[in-house]
C-alpha positions as CSV (number, residue, x, y, z in Angstrom):
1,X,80.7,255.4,302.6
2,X,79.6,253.8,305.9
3,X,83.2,252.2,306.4
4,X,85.2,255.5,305.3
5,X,82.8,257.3,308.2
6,X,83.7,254.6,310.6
7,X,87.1,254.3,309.8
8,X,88.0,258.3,310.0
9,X,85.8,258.5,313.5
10,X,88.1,255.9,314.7
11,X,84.8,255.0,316.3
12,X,84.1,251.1,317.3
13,X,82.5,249.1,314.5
14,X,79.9,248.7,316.9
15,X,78.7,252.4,316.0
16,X,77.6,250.8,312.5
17,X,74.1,251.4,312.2
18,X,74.9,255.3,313.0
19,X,77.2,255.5,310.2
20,X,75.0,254.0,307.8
21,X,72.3,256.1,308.4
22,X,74.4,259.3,308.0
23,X,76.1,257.9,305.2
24,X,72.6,257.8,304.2
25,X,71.6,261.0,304.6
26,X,74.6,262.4,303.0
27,X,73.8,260.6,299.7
28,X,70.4,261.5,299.3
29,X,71.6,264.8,299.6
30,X,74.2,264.6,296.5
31,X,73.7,264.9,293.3
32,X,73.8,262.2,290.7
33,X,73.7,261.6,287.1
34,X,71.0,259.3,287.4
35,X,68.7,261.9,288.4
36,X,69.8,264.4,285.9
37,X,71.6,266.5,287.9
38,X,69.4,266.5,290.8
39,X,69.7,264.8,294.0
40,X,66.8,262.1,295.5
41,X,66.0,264.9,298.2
42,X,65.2,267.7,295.5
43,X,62.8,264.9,293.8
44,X,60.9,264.3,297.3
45,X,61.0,267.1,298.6
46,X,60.2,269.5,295.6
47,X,63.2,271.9,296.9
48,X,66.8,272.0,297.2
49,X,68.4,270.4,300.4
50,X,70.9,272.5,302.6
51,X,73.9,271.2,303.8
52,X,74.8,274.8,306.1
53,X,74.2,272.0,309.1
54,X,76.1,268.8,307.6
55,X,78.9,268.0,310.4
56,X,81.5,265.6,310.5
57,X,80.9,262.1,312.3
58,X,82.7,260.8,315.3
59,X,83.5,264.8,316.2
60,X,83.8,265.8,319.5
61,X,80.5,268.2,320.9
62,X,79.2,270.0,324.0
63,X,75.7,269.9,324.3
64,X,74.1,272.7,326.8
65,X,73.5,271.0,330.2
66,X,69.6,271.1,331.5
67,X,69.8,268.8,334.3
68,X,67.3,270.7,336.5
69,X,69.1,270.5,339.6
70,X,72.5,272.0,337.8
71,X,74.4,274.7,340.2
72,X,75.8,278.5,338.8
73,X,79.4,276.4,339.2
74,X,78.9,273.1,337.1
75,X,79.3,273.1,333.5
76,X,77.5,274.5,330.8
77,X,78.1,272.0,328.0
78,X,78.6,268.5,328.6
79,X,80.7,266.5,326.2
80,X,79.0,264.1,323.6
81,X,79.9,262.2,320.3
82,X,78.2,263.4,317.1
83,X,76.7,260.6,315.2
84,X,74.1,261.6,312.8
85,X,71.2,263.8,311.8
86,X,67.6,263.4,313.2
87,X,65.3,262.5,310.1
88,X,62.3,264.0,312.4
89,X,63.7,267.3,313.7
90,X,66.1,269.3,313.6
91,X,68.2,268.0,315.8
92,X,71.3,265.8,316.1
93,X,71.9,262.3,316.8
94,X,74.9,262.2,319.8
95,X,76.7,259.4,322.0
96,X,76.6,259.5,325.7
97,X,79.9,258.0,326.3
98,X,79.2,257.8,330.2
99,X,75.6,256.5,329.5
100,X,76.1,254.2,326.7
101,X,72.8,255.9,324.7
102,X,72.5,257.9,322.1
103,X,69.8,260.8,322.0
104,X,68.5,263.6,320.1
105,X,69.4,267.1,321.1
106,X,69.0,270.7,318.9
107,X,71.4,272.5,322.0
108,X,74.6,271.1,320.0
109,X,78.2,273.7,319.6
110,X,80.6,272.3,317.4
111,X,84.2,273.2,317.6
112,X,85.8,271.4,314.5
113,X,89.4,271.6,315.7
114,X,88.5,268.8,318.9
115,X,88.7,265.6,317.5
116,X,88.2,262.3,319.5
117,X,90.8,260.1,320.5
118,X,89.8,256.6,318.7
119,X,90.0,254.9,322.3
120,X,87.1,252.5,323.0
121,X,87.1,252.7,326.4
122,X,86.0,256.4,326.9
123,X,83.0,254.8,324.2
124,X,81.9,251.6,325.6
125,X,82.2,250.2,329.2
126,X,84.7,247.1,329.3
């Protein structure tokens, strides 16, 4: 599931790890026959997972700009990669293509028709 991820982002192989771990976290959230019908989350968890906030990886989001010293003129979303889900909030996992970083933010707007152009360099500096 990890390649199909990487290979529909059009994201650099480099971005690996990211896609494992949603890949991951989309799995344990299926059901299986193994588990009766069930899926491993409903088993540790002792309820029923959502998926209301499941997203699709490599897609194009603005996260809400809090740089303290922002003007009434600048931006109010900057423009970041999604790449997972945060196992220890409810946030998301998204690229800094200017900053080379990932981070964890909950201030994520989706906008499903914006997809990302599969050109490294607006990903990784050269």
């Amino acid at each position: 599931m990890a390649r199909c991820l990487l290979t529909q982002s059009k994201l650099p192989i480099s971005f690996w790890a990211e896609a494992v771990n949603t890949a991951n976290y989309i799995r344990n959230r299926c059901i299986t026959k193994a588990l009766k019908g069930k899926t491993p989350f409903e088993l540790w968890h002792k309820k029923r997972p959502s998926v209301k906030h499941m997203r699709i990886f490599g897609e194009v989001t603005h996260v809400l700009n809090k740089a303290p010293n922002k003007g009434k003129l600048d931006p109010q979303g900057i423009r970041y990669i999604f790449l997972g889900y945060d196992e220890s909030s409810k946030g998301y996992r998204v690229w800094i293509p200017n900053k080379q970083k990932a981070i964890v933010s909950r201030d994520v707007k989706f906008f499903n028709t914006i997809k990302i152009d599969g050109q490294p360099t607006i990903l990784m500096k050269n």
